[in-house]
C-alpha positions, 0 to 999 in steps of 0.5 A: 153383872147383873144388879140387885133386883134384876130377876136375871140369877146374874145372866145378861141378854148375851146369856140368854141369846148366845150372840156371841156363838150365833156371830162366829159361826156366821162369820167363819163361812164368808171368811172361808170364801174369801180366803179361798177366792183370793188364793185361787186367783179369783176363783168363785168356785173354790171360794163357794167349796170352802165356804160349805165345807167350813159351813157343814164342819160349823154345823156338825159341830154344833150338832155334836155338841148338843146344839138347837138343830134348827138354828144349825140348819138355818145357819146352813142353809144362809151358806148355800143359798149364798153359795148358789146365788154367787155360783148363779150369778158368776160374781163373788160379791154376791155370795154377800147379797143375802146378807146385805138384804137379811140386814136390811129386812132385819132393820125394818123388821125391828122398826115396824115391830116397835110402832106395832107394840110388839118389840122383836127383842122382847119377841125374841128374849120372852121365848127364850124364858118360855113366856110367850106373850106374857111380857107384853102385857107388863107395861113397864117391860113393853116399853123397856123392850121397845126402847132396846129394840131400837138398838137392834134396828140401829146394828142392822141398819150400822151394816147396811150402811157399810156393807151396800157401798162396798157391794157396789164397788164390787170390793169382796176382801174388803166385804170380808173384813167388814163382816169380820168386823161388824160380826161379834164386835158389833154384836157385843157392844149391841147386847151391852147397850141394849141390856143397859137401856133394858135395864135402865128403863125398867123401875128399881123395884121391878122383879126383872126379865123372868117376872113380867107383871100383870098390872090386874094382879097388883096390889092398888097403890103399887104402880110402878111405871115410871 
């Protein structure tokens, strides 16, 4: 729930990124592939047809709910390309290698984006309320932002870590169940802990997410940094 002051109307960061919906959907494909390779003895192909046709039913239902389209295709196209590596290579542990390497690029993504002064999490939250860049130039949301986007970085790396000795070993139920595992779970308690260090970084009496600051509009004696 959000605090008094928070310029939110009550919404949290999961409000505002839908990272609860993006996490399933994403999850549902490599369960169907694993599932399928398993029941049918070992079988790549039957473990890819499953995986598309449950990628294409996530999709078509998104579609038919009104859902961005752009987010539905790319989460479309992560299941093919994941399909055509495992169908390319003829190992089932590679329909996770895309994964594997979007965490690990996901992770330096954010890193770099924190020392460079751009935060990918304020990239991201400032074009879900239309803001563009506007919050860069409030010094209070700037550093609020680069101190949650750590987090961020944090989960991605938390995958790579588990996902990567698995992979090696070749172990693809097991990669199943971590991907279940680190998917909405890890997410939430991701969105939890970043909107907590957001909103613990930003002053009392700062107007909150939707309301970036000019610091050339305030009033003289109206610092508010901490």
């Amino acid at each position: 729930m959000a605090t008094k002051g928070d310029g939110t109307g009550g919404e949290s960061l999961a409000d505002l990124l839908g990272g609860r919906r993006g996490a399933i959907d994403a999850t549902l494909p490599p369960v169907a592939f694993g599932l399928a390779w398993w029941l049918a003895g070992q079988s790549i192909g039957a473990g890819v047809a499953a995986a598309l046709v449950v990628g294409g039913g996530v999709a078509g239902w998104r579609l038919w709910r009104g859902h961005r389209p752009r987010s539905v295709l790319i989460g479309l196209l992560a299941t093919c390309v994941a399909a055509l590596i495992a169908l390319r290579t003829g190992r089932a542990v590679d329909f996770f290698l895309l994964q594997v390497v979007s965490n690990a690029a996901s992770s330096l993504a954010f890193a770099v984006s924190i020392v460079l002064r751009w935060p990918l999490l304020g990239v991201v939250v400032g074009a879900a309320l239309g803001q563009r860049g506007r919050w860069r130039r409030d010094p209070d949301l700037l550093r609020a932002y680069g101190r949650a986007s750590w987090i961020w970085a944090g989960q991605y790396l938390a995958r790579v870590l588990v996902f990567v000795p698995l992979y090696l070993a070749d172990q693809v139920v097991a990669l199943v169940g971590a991907r279940v595992v680190m998917s909405w779970p890890l997410v939430a308690a991701t969105l939890a802990v970043s909107w907590w260090v957001i909103r613990r970084s930003l002053p009392a009496d700062h107007p909150g997410l939707r309301h970036p600051l000019d610091p050339a509009a305030r009033p003289v004696g109206s610092d508010t940094a901490s």
